[in-house]
Phi, psi and omega in degrees: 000307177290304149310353152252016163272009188279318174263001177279306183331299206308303191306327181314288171353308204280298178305340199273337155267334163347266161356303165315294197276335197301135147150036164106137187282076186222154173103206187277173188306154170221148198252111221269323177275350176291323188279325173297290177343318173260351168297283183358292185282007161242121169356297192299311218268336209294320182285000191266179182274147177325306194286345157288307170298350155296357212224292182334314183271350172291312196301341190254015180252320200279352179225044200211134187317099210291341168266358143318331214254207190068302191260333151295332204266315181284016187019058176262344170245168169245187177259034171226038159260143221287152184290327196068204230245087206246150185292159158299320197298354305161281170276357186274303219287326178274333165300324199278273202307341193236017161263003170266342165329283194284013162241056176254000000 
């Protein structure tokens, strides 16, 4: 039982940055290990295996605004700052894409 509220949290957690960072593919380029890195050192992110927060972090580079996750990684932003401006079709496929993370 306590695990699986441990992962429904985690899955909250996960979409929830998705989500966050979500909001249309634009700006420069983002370095993905940079972003696994700093996924770590967030609370939310800390207890997962390596190989989720890898997976966590392609979802938020393939459907998330790249000077969001830019301004996350460089810690001008958290992962409770507004989604902006995302299709429904869009957040339900990165919400979809970032609860199968945490659930492998």
């Amino acid at each position: 039982m306590r695990a699986t509220v441990a992962r429904r949290t985690i899955a909250g957690a996960a979409v929830a940055l998705a989500l966050t960072l979500s909001a249309g593919a634009c700006g420069g380029g983002v370095d993905k290990d940079k972003l696994v890195t700093k996924l770590k050192t967030d609370a939310d992110f800390k207890s997962l295996p390596d190989s989720q927060v890898k997976c966590i972090a392609d979802v938020a580079v393939k459907y998330g605004d790249k000077s969001k996750i830019n301004d996350y990684i460089n810690g001008k932003r958290n992962t409770d700052d507004g989604i902006g401006s995302m299709s429904s079709k869009d957040e339900k496929k990165a919400e979809a894409a970032a609860k199968k993370c945490v659930q492998k």
